[in-house]
BAFILUM-8806 format. One record per residue (C-alpha): x, y, z; residue in one letter. Coordinates in nm, 2 decimals. Layout:
N
      X      Y      Z res
      X      Y      Z   A
...
//
This chain:
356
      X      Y      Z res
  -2.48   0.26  -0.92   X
  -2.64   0.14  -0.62   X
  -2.88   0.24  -0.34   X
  -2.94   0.07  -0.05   X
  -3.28   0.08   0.16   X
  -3.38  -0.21   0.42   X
  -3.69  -0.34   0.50   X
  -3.79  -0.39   0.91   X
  -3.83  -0.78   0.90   X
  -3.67  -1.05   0.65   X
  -3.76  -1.18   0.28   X
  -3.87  -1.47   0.27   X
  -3.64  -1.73   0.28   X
  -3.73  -1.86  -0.07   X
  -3.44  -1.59  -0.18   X
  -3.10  -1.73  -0.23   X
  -2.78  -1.61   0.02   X
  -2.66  -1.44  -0.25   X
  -2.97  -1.26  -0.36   X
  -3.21  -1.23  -0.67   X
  -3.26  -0.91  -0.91   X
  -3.64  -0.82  -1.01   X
  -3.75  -0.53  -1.18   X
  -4.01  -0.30  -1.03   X
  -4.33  -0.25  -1.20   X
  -4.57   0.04  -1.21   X
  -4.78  -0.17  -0.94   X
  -4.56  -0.24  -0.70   X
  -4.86  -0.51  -0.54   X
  -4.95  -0.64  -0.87   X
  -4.84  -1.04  -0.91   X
  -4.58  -1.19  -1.15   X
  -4.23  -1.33  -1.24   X
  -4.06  -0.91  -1.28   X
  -4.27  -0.76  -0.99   X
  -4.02  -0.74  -0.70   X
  -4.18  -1.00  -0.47   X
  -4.07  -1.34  -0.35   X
  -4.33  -1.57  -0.16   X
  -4.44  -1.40   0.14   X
  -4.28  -1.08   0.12   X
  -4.35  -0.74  -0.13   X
  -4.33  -0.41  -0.07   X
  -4.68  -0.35   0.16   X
  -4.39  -0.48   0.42   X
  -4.17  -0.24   0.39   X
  -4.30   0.05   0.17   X
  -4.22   0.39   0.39   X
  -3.89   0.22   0.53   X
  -3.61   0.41   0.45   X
  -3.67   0.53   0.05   X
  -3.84   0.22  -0.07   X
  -4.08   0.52  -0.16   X
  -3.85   0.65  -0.46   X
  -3.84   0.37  -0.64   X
  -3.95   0.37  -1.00   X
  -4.11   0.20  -1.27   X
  -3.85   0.02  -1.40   X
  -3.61   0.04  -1.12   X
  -3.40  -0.31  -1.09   X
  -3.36  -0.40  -0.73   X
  -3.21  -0.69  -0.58   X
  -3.37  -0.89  -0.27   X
  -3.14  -1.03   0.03   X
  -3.30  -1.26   0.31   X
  -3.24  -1.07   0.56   X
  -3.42  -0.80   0.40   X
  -3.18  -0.55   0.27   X
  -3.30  -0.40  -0.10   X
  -3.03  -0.24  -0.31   X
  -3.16  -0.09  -0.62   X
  -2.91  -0.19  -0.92   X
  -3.06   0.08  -1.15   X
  -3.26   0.36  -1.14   X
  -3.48   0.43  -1.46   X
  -3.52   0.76  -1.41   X
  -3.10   0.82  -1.39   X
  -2.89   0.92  -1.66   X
  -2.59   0.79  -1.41   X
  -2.65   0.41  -1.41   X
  -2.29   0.17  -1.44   X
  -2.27  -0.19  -1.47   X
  -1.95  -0.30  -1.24   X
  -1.77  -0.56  -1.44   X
  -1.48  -0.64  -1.13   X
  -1.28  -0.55  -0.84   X
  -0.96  -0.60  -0.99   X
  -0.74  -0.35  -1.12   X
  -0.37  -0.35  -1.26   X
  -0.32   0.01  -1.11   X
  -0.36   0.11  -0.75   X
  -0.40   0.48  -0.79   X
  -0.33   0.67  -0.45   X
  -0.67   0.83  -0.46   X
  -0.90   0.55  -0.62   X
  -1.23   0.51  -0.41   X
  -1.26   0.17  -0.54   X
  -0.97  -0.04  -0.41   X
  -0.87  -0.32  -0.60   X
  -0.92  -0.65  -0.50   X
  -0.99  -1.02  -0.57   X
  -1.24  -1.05  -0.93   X
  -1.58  -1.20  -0.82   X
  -1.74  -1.39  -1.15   X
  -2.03  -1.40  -1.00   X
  -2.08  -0.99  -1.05   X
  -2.06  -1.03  -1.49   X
  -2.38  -1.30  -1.43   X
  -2.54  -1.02  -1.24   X
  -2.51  -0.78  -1.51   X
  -2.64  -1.01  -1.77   X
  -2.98  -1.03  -1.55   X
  -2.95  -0.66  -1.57   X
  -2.95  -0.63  -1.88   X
  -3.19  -0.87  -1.95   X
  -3.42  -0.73  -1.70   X
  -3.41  -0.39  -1.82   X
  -3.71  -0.28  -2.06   X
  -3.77   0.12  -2.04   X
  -3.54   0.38  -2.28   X
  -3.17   0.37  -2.17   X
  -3.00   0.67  -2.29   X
  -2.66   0.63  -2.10   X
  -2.48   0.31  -1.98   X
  -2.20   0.34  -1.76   X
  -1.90   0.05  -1.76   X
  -1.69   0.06  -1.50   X
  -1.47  -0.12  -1.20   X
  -1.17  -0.21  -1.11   X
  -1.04  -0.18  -1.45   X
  -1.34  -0.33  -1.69   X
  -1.08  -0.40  -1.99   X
  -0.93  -0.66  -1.78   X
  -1.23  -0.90  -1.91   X
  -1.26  -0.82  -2.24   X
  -1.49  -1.13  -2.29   X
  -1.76  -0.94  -2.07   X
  -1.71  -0.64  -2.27   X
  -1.79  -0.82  -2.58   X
  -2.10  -0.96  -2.39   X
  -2.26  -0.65  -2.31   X
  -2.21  -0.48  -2.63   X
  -2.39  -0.79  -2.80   X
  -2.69  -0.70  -2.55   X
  -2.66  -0.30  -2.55   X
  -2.64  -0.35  -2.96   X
  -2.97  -0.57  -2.96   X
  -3.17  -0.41  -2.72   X
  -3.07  -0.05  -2.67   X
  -2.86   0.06  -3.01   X
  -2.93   0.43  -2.99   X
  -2.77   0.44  -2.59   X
  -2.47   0.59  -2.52   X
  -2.21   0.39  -2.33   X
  -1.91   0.56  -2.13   X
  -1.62   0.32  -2.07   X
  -1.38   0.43  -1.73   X
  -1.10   0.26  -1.78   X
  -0.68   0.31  -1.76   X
  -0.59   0.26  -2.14   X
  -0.36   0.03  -2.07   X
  -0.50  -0.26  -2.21   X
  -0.56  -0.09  -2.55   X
  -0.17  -0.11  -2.59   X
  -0.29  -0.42  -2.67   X
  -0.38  -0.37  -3.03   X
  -0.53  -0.67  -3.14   X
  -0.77  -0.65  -2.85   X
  -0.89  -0.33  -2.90   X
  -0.96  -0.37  -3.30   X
  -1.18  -0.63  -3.14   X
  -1.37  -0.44  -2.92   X
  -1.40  -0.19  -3.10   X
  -1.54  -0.39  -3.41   X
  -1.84  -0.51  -3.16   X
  -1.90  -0.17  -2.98   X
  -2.21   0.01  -2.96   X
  -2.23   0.27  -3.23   X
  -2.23   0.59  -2.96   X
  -1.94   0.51  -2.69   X
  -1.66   0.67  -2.55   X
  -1.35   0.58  -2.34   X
  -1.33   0.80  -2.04   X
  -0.86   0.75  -2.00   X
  -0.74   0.83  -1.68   X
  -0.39   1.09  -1.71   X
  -0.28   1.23  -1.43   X
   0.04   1.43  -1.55   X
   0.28   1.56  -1.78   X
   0.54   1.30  -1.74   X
   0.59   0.91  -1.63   X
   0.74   0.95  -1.34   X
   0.45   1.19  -1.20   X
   0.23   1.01  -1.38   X
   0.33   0.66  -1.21   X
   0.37   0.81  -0.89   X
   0.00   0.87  -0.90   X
  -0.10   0.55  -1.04   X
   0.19   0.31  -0.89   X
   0.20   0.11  -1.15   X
   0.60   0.07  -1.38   X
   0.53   0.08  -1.72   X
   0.12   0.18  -1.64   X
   0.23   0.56  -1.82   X
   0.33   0.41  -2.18   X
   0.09   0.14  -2.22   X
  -0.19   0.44  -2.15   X
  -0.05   0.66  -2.39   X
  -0.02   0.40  -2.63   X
  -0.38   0.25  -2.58   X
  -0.51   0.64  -2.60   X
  -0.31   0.62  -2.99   X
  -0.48   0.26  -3.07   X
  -0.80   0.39  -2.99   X
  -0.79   0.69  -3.20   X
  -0.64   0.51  -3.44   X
  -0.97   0.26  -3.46   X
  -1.15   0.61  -3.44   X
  -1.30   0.54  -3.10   X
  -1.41   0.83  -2.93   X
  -1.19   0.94  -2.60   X
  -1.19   1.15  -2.29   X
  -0.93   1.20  -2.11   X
  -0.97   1.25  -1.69   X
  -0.71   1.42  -1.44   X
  -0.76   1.41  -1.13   X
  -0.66   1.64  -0.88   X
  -0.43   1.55  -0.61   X
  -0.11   1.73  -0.40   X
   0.12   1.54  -0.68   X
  -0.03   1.66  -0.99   X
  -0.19   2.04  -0.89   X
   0.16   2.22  -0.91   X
   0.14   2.13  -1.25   X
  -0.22   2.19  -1.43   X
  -0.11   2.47  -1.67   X
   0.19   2.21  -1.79   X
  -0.07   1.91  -1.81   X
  -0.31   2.06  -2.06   X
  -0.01   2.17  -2.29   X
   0.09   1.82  -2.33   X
  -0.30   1.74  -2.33   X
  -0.32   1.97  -2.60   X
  -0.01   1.87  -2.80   X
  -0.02   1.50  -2.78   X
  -0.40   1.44  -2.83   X
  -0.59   1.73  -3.00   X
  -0.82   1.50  -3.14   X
  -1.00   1.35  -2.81   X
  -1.34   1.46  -2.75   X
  -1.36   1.60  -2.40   X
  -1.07   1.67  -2.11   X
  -1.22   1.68  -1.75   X
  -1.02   1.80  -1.47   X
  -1.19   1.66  -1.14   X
  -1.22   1.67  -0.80   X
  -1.12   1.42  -0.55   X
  -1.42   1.13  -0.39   X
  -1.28   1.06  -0.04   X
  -1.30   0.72   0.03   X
  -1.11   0.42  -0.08   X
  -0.77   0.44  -0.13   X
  -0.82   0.86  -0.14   X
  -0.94   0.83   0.20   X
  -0.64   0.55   0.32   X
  -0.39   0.78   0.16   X
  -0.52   1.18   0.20   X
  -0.25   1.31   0.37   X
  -0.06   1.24   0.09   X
  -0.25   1.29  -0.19   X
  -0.57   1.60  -0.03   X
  -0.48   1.96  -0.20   X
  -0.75   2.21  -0.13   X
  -0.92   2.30  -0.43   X
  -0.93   2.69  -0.32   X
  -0.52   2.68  -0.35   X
  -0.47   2.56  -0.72   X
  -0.82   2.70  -0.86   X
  -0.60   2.98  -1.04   X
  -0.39   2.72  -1.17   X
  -0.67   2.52  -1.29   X
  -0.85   2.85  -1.44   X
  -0.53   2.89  -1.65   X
  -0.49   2.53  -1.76   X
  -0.89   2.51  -1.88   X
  -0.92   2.83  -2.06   X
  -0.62   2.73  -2.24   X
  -0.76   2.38  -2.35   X
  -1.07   2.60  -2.45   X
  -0.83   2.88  -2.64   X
  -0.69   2.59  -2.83   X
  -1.07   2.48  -2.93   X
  -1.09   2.17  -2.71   X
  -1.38   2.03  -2.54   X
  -1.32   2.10  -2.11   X
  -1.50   2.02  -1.79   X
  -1.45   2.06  -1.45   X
  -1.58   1.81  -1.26   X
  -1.64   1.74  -0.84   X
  -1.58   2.08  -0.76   X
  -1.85   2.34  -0.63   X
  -1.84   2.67  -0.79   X
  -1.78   2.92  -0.48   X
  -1.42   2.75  -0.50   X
  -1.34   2.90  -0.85   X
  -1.27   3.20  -1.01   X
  -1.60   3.32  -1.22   X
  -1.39   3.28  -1.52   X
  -1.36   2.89  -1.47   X
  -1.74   2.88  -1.36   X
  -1.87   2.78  -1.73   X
  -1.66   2.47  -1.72   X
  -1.74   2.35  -1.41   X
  -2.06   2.07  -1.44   X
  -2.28   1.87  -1.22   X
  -2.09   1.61  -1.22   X
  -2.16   1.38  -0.90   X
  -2.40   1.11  -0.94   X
  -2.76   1.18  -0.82   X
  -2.74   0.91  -0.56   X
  -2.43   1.02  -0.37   X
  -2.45   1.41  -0.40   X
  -2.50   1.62  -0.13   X
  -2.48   1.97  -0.02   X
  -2.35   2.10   0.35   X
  -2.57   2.35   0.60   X
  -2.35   2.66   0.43   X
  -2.52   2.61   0.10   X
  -2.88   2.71   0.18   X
  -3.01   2.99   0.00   X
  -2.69   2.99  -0.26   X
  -2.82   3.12  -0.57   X
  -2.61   2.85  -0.75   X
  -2.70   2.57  -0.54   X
  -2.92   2.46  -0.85   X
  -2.63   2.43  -1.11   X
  -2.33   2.31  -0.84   X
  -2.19   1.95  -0.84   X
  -2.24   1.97  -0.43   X
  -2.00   1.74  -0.22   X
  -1.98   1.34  -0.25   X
  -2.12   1.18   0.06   X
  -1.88   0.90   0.02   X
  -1.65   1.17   0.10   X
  -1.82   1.17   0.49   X
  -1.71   1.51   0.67   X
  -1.39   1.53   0.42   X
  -1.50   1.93   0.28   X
  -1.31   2.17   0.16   X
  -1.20   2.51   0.31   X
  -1.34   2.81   0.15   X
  -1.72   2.72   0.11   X
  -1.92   3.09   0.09   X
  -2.23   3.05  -0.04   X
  -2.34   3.29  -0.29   X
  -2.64   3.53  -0.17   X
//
């Protein structure tokens, strides 16, 4: 997770090109090695610019010369990730993070992070690219998270694919943290939908059978579909063979689409509007929760489905990217709606009717 404020003149040119990380304390004009401050310049400079004002106690932030702050992680969030890479061996049609060259330089970052970070975690996020593609970072954080914050719970988002790899998931999951779960991205019924999606040959198997190693090492698994033009004609079909090939995960999200990315390079191929398979999608979760299974909705506001689908659906969008549009004013269940992404820009859906 990141936000990004900027200050109205430049840090002080004792800050490396590439930037340093310092953790905010209570004082933000106190003195000292964690209070975000480099020679000249601290927060006095730029404390009512942009919303250097919400920062926290806690809060890790990280300096640029030419004054930009982006805050790494927010202490008062239950959404914080730590990015492990770029890279990915899928290119999903409607990934907002598009793969591209690893930077090593990002896994030092997190370390700092880690180290830097001293208030009570209760969730950390993993995520990328595809964070099973460095194993060897994996096994790093969990050494930290195990040390420092054992009773946190740590969501992995990751393809499955490289937990086809046996070997290599007995591994990591022999030096996980105690509370974590896999969050496996499906997106259909069959391989050839399925790798339509995720344009990737052979990307369908090696998921299913890294979903089977983990359960077999009794990690804990969720399993995420998300919703595009390819897969919606087929929701009641997809939680059947949810349902019959892994009863034993711990949680099935259906989820709405983040515009941006690839989903914004590709969304005339891959945009459905939620209003036109919400029937579909009431079908498909209250047969998961029929069959006694664990089901979410996710990224989708709750005037776009059917009251009988409204218990599944969750606030799901992370704090620092969720927005609502002028329509929702005065909706009565503005309070417990996911909202819209703001990556997503001016990319809304049809049907939004506020409820009075």
């Amino acid at each position: 997770m990141a936000a990004h404020f900027t200050s109205k003149r430049p840090v002080s040119n004792s800050i490396p090109p590439n930037g340093t990380i310092r953790r905010v304390t209570k004082n933000p004009f106190a003195s000292g090695d964690d209070v975000v401050s480099c020679s000249s310049f601290s927060f006095r400079k730029c404390l009512n610019v942009g919303n250097i004002k919400e920062l926290n106690s806690g809060d890790i932030v990280k300096l640029f010369p030419d004054g930009r702050i982006i805050r790494l992680w927010d202490a008062t969030s239950f959404q914080n990730c730590l990015f492990v890479t770029n890279g990915c061996n899928f290119r999903c049609l409607m990934c907002p993070q598009p793969p591209c060259a690893d930077n090593p330089d990002q896994h030092n970052e997190n370390l700092r992070l880690l180290e830097l970070m001293n208030c009570k975690v209760e969730m950390i996020g993993i995520t990328g690219g595809e964070p099973t593609l460095f194993p060897e970072r994996l096994m790093e954080y969990f050494d930290v998270i195990n040390r420092k914050f054992p009773s946190s719970r740590v969501e992995i988002l990751t393809n499955g694919s490289m937990f086809s790899d046996f070997a290599m998931s007995k591994r990591l999951a022999l030096a996980a943290p105690l509370d974590i779960c896999y969050c496996v991205s499906i997106h259909g019924d069959t391989g050839s939908l399925a790798e339509s999606i995720m344009r990737c040959n052979g990307g369908w198997d090696k998921a299913l059978q890294g979903i089977n190693n983990l359960a077999k090492l009794q990690q804990q698994i969720e399993i995420r579909v998300v919703l595009t033009k390819n897969n919606a004609p087929y929701l009641e079909d997809i939680a059947v063979f949810l349902y019959r090939n892994f009863p034993f995960v711990y949680h099935i999200a259906f989820m709405g689409q983040e515009i941006t990315g690839e989903a914004l390079e590709n969304y005339s191929e891959i945009w459905v509007e939620p209003i036109d398979y919400a029937s579909s999608l009431d079908c498909a979760v209250r047969y998961l929760a029929a069959m006694d299974m664990n089901v979410s909705i996710y990224n989708i506001p709750l005037c776009l489905l059917p009251e009988t689908s409204r218990k599944f659906a969750a606030r799901s969008i992370s704090d620092w990217k969720q927005t609502y549009i002028e329509k929702c004013e005065g909706c009565m269940m503005k309070s417990d709606c996911c909202g819209f992404f703001t990556t997503s820009g001016k990319h809304y859906p049809r049907g939004i009717i506020p409820s009075k």
